[in-house]
NUKOLDO-642340 format. One line per 2 residues: number of its first residue (from 0); their letters; for each residue x, y, z of C-alpha. Coordinates in nm, 3 decimals, m for minus. Layout:
# residues N
NUM = A = X:Y:Z; ...
END
This chain:
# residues 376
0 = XX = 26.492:21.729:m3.368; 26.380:22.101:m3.382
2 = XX = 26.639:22.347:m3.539; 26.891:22.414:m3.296
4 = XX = 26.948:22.765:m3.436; 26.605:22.881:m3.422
6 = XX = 26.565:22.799:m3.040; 26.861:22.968:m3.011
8 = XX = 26.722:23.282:m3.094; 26.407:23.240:m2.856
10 = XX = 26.599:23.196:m2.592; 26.878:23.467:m2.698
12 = XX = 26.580:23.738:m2.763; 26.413:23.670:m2.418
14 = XX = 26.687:23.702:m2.221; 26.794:24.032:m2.435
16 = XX = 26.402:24.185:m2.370; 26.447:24.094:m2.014
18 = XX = 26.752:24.305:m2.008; 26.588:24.616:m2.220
20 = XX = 26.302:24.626:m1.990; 26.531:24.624:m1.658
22 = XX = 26.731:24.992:m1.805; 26.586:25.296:m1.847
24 = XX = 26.300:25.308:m2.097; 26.043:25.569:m2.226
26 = XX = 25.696:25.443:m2.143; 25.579:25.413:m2.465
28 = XX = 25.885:25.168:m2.496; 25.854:24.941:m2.203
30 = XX = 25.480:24.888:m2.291; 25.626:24.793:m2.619
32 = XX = 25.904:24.553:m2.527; 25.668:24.436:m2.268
34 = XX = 25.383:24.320:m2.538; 25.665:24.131:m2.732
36 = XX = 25.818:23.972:m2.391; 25.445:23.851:m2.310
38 = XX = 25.432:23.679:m2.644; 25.787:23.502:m2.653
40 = XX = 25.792:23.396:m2.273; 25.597:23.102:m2.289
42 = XX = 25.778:22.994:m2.572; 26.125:23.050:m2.412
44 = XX = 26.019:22.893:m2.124; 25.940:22.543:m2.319
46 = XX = 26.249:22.581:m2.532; 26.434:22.620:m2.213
48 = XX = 26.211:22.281:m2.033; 26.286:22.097:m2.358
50 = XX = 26.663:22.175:m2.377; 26.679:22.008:m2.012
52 = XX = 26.469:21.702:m2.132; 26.715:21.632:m2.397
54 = XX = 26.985:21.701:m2.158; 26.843:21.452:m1.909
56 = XX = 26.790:21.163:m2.192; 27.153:21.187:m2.298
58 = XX = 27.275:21.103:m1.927; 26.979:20.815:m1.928
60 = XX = 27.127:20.667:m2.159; 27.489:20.636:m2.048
62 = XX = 27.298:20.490:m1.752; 27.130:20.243:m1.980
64 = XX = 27.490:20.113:m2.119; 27.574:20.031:m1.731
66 = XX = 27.647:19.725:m1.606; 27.431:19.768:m1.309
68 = XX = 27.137:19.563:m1.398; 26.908:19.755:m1.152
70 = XX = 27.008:20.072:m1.258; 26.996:20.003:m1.651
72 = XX = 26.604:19.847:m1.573; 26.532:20.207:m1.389
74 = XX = 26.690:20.402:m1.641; 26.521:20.233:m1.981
76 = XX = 26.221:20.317:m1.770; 26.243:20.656:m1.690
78 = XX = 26.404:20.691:m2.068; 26.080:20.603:m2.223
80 = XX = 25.873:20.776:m2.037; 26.093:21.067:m2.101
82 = XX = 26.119:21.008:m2.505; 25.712:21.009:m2.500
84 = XX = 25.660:21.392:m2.298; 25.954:21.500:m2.539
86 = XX = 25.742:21.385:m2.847; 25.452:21.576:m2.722
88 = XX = 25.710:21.890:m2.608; 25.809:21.866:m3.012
90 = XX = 25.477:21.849:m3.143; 25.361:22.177:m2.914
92 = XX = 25.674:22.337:m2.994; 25.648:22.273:m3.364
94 = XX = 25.340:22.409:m3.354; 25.403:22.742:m3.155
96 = XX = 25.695:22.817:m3.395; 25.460:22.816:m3.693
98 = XX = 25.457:23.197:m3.895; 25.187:23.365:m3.745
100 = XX = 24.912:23.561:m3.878; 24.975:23.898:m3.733
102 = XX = 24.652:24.002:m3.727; 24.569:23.722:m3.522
104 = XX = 24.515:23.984:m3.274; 24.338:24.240:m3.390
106 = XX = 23.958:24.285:m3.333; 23.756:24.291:m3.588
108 = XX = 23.540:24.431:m3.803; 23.223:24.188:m3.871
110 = XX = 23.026:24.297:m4.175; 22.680:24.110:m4.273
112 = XX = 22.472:24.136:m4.582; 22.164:23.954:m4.619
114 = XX = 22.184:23.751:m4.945; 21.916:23.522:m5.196
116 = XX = 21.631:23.460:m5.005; 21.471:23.815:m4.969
118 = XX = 21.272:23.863:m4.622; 21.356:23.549:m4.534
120 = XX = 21.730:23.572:m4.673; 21.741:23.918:m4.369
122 = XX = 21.576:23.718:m4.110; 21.848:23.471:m4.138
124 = XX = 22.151:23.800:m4.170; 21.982:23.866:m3.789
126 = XX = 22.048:23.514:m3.687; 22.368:23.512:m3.741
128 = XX = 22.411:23.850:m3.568; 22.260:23.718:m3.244
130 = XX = 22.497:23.431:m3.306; 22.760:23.609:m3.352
132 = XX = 22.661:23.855:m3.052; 22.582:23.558:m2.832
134 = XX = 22.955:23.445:m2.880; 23.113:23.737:m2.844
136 = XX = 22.925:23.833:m2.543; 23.051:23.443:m2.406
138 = XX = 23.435:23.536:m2.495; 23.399:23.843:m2.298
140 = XX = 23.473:24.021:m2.626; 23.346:24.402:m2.662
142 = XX = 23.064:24.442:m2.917; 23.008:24.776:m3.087
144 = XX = 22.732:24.887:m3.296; 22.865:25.070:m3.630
146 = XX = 22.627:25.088:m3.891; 22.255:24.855:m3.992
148 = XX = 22.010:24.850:m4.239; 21.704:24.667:m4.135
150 = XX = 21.497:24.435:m4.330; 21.104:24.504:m4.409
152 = XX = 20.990:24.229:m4.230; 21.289:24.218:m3.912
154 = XX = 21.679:24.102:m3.928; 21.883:24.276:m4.153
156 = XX = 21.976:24.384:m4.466; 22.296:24.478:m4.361
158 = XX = 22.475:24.522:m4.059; 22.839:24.578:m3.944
160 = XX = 22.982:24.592:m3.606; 23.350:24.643:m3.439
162 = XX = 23.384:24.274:m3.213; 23.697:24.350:m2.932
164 = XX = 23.907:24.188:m2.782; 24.227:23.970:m2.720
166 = XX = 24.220:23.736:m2.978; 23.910:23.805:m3.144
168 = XX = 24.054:23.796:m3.493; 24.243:23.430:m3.500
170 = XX = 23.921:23.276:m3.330; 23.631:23.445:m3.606
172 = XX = 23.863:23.471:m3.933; 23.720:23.141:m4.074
174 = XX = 23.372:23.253:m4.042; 23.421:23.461:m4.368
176 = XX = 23.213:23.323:m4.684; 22.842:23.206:m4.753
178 = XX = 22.590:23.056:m4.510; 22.309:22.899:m4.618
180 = XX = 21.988:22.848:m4.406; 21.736:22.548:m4.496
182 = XX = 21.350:22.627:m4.324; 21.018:22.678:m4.369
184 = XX = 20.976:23.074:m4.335; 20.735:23.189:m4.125
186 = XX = 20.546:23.312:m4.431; 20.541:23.012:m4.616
188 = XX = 20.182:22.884:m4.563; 20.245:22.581:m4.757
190 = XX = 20.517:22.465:m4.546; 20.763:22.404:m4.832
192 = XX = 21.169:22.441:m4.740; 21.341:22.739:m4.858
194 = XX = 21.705:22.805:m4.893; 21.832:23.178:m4.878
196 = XX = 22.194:23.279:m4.769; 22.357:23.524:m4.598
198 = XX = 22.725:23.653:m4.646; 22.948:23.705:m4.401
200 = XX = 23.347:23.878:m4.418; 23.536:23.929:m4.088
202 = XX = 23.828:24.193:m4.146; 24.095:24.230:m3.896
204 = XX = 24.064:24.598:m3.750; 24.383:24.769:m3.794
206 = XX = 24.531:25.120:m3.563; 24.559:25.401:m3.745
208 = XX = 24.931:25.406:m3.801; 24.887:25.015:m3.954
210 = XX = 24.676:25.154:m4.260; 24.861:25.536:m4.381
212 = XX = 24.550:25.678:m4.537; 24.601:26.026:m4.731
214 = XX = 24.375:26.256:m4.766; 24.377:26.368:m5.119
216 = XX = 24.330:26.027:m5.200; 23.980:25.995:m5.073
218 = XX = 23.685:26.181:m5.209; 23.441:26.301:m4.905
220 = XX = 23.051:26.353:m5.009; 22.798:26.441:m4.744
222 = XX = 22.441:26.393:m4.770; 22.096:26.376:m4.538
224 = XX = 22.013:26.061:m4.445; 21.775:25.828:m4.546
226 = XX = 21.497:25.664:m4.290; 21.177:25.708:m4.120
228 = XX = 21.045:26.085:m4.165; 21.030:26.326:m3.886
230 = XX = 21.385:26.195:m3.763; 21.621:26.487:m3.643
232 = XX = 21.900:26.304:m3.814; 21.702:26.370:m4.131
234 = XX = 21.705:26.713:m4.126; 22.056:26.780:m4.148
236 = XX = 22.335:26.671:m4.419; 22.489:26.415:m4.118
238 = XX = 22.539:26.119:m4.336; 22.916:26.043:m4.472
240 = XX = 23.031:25.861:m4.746; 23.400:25.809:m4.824
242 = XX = 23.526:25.692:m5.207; 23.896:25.561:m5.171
244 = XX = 24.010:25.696:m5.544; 24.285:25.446:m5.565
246 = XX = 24.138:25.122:m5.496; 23.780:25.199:m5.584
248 = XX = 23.662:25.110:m5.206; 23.335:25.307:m5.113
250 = XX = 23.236:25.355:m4.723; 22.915:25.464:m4.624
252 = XX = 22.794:25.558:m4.271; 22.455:25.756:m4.151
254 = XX = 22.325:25.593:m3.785; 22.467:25.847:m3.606
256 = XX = 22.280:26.211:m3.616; 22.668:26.391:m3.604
258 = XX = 22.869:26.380:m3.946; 23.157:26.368:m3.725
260 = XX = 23.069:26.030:m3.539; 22.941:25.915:m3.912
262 = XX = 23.298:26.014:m4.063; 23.486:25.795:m3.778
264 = XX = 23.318:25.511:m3.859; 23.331:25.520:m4.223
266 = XX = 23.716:25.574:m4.196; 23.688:25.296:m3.890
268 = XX = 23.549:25.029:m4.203; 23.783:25.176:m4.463
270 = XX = 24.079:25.076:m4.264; 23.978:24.767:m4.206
272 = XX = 23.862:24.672:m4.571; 24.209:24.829:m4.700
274 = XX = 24.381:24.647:m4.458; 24.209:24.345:m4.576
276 = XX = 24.270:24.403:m4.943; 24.630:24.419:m4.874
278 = XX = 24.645:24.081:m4.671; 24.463:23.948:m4.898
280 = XX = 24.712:24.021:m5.232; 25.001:23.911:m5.018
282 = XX = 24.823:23.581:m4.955; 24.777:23.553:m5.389
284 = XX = 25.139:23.596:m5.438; 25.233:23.318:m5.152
286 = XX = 25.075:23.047:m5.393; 25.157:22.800:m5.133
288 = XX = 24.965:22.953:m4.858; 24.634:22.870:m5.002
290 = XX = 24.702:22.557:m4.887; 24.760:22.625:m4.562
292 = XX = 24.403:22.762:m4.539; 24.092:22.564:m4.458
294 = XX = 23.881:22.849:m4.662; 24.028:23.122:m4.899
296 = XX = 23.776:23.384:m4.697; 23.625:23.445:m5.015
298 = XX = 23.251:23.589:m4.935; 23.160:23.416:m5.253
300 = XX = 23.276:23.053:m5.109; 22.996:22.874:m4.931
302 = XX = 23.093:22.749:m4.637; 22.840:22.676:m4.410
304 = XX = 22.462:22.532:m4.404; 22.224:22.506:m4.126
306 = XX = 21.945:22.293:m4.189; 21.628:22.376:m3.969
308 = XX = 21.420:22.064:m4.076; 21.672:21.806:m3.925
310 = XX = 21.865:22.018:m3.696; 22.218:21.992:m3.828
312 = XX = 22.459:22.250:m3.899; 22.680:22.145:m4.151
314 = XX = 23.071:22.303:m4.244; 23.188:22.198:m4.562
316 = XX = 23.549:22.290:m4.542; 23.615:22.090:m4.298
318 = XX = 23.316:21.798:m4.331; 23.204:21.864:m4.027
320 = XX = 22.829:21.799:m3.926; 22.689:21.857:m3.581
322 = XX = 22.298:21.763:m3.465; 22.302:22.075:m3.249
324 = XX = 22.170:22.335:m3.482; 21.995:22.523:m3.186
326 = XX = 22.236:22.534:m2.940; 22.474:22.652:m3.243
328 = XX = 22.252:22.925:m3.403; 22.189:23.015:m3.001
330 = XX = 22.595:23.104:m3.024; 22.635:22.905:m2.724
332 = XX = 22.746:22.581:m2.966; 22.984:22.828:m3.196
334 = XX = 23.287:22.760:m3.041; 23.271:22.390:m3.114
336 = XX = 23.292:22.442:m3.496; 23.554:22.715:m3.430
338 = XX = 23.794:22.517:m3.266; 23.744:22.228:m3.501
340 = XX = 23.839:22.473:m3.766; 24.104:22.628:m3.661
342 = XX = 24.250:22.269:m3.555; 24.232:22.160:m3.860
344 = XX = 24.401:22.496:m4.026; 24.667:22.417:m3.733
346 = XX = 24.752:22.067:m3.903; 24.731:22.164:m4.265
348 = XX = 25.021:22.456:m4.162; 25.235:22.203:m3.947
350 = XX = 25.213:21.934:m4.232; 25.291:22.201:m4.446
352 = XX = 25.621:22.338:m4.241; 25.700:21.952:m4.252
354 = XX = 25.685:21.937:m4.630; 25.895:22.241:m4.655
356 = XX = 26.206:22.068:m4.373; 26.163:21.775:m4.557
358 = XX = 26.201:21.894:m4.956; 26.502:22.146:m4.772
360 = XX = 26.679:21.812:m4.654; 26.655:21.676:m4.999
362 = XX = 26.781:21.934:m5.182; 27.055:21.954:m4.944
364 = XX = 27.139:21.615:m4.936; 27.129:21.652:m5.335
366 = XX = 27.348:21.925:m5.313; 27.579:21.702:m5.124
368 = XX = 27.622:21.426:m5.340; 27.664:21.633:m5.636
370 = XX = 27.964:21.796:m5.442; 28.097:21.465:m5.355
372 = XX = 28.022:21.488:m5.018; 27.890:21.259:m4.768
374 = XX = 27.554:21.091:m4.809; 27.377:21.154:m4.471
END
């Protein structure tokens, strides 16, 4: 049985939004209250289906105790069949009352950095971009260009880019760590297999008023930028970059020919990797939530390898190996591992939640005893 005092509340702060949103409201408000109605509606609405299942089995079975032979036979029937959709109602329940990550969704901020492997390790870094672009272009997500480096040879050294829309967070947050690409380069004449890497960190993109930033705490130097010759944005001091004195964080940012435009985006990726830092030393003091995760999002933790030479793309989190490596690397085959993985993150949490009900119980019924109370 689900906590009677939690669905409670569901239903209690639905009906009290619905109410809000029929009086006189600011706009700003109602856009507000509207947002948070969205999100708790469906869930009201299954608390409320699920409250009328259990309803429904408690008059089955006073019809089961009847001495109506017929209408016991009909009732066990429709009992079961009852018991086994409110199983699954629990289970979906359970599962939509987990804490959620509220940056879940955000868009994000998708930074990549070619890694060992030299030209071979940037050719890889643009793989992953067009992977990357590929899906987001499928999830009719918003892709926005905010800073690259190229590499000598093609891909990149390093590239970041703002990926937006609903969602886009909670579906590429596992994507964060190593990946590790197994081929014969196109320059390797002798045909031997190389391995090179790329890194990859997906940061949730906070609004302004989610990150405070103050100004005397950053240190602004401006600069002309680096690239081809003969380049107007060469000529002028355009380029930006932004020290964050407090935490150390550097941000710099020279595509764009005005040192306005170059500012915003530097500040844009500041945000976000503040933003990040902070999740991030929340998540170190819940001890217990590292266990909930199916990677730490460490870019140091290797988490993926695509071997060219049999054509399998390989997740080691999870253990999961698919012989699809082109339609994968394509982005059209991405969403496959992504679901898998954030599946599997959905069971280690709900185990989890389990673990915690079940050690509360214990202790209770401990606490119980001790009091010479009633052994449940």
């Amino acid at each position: 049985m689900l906590p009677t005092d939690q669905l409670d509340a569901i239903l209690a702060r639905a009906q009290a939004l619905q109410q809000d949103m029929n009086g006189a409201l600011p706009p700003e408000r109602f856009v507000s209250l509207s947002k948070e109605y969205a999100r708790i509606a469906p869930l009201a609405e299954l608390v409320a289906s699920y409250r009328a299942k259990l309803k429904e089995i408690d008059e089955l079975k006073m019809l089961v105790d009847s001495d109506d032979v017929d209408m016991k036979a009909l009732a066990q029937t429709e009992l079961l069949e009852l018991q086994n959709n409110l199983s699954a109602m629990e289970q979906e329940l359970q599962i939509l009352l987990l804490p959620k990550d509220e940056a879940d969704d955000m868009n994000v901020i998708l930074e990549l950095r070619a890694g060992t492997g030299g030209h071979e390790a940037a050719l890889f870094a643009g793989d992953l971009f067009r992977m990357y672009a590929r899906y987001a272009e499928l999830s009719s997500f918003k892709l926005e260009l905010i800073s690259q480096s190229s590499g000598d040879i093609g891909g990149y050294k390093e590239i970041i880019v703002a990926i937006r829309g609903a969602g886009a967070f909670s579906r590429l947050k596992f994507e964060s760590g190593v990946h590790r690409v197994q081929r014969v380069p196109e320059t390797e004449s002798s045909g031997r297999i190389h391995t090179s890497a790329a890194t990859v960190a997906v940061l949730p993109e906070p609004s302004e008023p989610d990150v405070v930033i103050d100004e005397k705490d950053l240190r602004i130097d401006v600069f002309r930028a680096s690239g081809p010759g003969g380049q107007s944005v060469n000529t002028t001091d355009s380029a930006v970059r932004i020290t964050h004195l407090p935490s150390g964080i550097v941000v710099s940012q020279q595509d764009e020919k005005s040192q306005h435009k170059n500012r915003a985006k530097a500040m844009q990726v500041l945000r976000a990797r503040l933003f990040e830092a902070e999740r991030a030393r929340v998540e170190n003091e819940r001890a217990f939530d590292r266990k909930l995760q199916v990677g730490s999002g460490d870019r140091s933790e290797r988490i993926r390898t695509y071997n060219f030479p049999q054509g399998r793309v390989t997740d080691h989190r999870i253990n999961l190996t698919l012989h699809k490596l082109e339609k994968i690397i394509a982005g059209d085959g991405l969403q496959e591992i992504i679901e898998a993985l954030m599946a599997e993150d959905q069971a280690r949490r709900l185990a989890n939640a389990r673990d915690i009900a079940g050690n509360e119980a214990e202790k209770e019924s401990t606490h119980k005893q001790s009091m010479g109370g009633p052994n449940p």
